[in-house]
C-alpha positions as CSV (number, residue, x, y, z in Angstrom):
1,X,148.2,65.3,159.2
2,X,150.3,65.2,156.0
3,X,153.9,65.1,156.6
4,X,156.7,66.4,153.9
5,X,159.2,63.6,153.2
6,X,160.3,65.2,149.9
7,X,163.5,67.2,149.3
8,X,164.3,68.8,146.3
9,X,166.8,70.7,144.5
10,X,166.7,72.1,140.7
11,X,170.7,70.9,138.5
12,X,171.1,71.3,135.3
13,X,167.3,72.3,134.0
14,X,165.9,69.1,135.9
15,X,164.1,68.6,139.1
16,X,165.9,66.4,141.5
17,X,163.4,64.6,144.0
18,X,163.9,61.9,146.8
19,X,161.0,60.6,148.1
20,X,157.7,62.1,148.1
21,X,154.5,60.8,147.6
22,X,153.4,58.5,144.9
23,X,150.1,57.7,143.1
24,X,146.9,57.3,145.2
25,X,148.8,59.1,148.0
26,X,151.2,56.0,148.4
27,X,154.8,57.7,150.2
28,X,157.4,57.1,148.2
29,X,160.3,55.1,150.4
30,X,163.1,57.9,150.9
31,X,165.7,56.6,148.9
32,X,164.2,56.9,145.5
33,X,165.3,59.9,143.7
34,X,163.3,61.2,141.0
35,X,164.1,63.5,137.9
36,X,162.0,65.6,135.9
37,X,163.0,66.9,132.7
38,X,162.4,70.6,132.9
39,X,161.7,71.1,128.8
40,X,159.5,67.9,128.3
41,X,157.7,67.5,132.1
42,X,158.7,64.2,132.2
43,X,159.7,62.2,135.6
44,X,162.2,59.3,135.5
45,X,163.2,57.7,138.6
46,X,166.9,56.9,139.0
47,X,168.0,53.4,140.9
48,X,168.4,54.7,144.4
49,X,171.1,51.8,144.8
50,X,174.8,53.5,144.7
51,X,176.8,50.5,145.5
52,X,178.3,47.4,147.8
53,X,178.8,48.0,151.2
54,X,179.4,44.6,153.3
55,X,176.6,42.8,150.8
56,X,174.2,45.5,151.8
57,X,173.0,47.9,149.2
58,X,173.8,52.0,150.6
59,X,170.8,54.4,148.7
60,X,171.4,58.2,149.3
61,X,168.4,60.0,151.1
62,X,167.4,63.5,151.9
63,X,165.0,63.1,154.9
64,X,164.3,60.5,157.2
65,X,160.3,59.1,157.3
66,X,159.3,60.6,160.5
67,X,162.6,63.1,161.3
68,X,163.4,66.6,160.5
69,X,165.7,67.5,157.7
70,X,168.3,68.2,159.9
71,X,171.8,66.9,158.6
72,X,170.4,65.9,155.6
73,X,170.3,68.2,152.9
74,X,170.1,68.3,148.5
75,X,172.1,70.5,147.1
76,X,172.5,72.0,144.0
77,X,176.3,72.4,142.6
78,X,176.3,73.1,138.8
79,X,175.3,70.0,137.2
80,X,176.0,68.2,140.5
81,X,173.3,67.4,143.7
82,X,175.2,67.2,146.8
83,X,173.5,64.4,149.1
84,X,175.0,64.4,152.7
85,X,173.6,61.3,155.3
86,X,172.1,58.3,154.0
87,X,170.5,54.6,154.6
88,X,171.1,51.2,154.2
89,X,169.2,48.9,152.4
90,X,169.6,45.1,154.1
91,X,169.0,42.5,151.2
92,X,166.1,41.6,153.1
93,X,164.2,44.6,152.1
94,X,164.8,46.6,155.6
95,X,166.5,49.3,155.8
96,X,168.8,51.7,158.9
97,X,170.1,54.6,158.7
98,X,173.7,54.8,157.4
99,X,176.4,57.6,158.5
100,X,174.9,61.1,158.5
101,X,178.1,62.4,157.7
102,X,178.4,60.6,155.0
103,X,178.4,62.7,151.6
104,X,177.0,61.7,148.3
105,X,176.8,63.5,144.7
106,X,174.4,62.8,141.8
107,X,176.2,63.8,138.6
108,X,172.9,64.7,136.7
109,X,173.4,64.1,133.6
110,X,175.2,60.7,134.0
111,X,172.7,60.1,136.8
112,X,174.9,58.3,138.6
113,X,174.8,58.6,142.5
114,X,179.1,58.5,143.7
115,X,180.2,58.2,147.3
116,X,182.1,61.4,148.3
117,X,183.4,60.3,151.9
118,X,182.6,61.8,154.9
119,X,181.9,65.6,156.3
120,X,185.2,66.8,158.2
121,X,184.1,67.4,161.7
């Protein structure tokens, strides 16, 4: 059965994706975020690495391979997408999931991924 791994938003005339699935039906890992340019229908995929976190590398994600969507959500804001939940990447290539209150925001047009903090409770 094919499973959805994708979420999606639309900022600022592009198409922000993370994860999906790639050529020859390949799924994407769930921390790269795609863009497509709206006016030429052209993807570029941004770095899904957002910064330093005890030598580990923390990349934003919307869904969790084999989860629902639940507490993790894309979200469009202006020329913002709001990312909330995440996962770490080890330097050894494996990866765990990181906070899922954590809260994350791609400014688009930079496409630059910035750590927000945390949900209240």
């Amino acid at each position: 059965t094919a499973r959805m791994h994708a979420a999606a938003c639309v900022v600022a005339e592009k198409l922000v994706v993370t994860g999906g699935i790639g050529p020859h039906g390949a799924e994407c890992p769930a921390d790269h975020t795609w863009v497509l340019e709206m006016r030429t229908l052209l993807w570029r995929r941004l770095s899904g690495e957002i910064g330093a976190d005890g030598g580990n590398a923390v990349m934003p994600m919307a869904a969790h391979p084999g989860r629902h969507l639940s507490g993790h959500a894309l979200m469009p804001f202006d020329d913002i997408a709001v990312l909330v939940g995440g996962r770490v990447a080890t330097p050894g290539g494996t990866t765990a999931s990181a906070a899922h209150d954590g809260v994350w925001i791609l400014d688009v047009p930079n496409e630059h991924w910035v750590r927000l903090g945390t949900l209240p409770s």
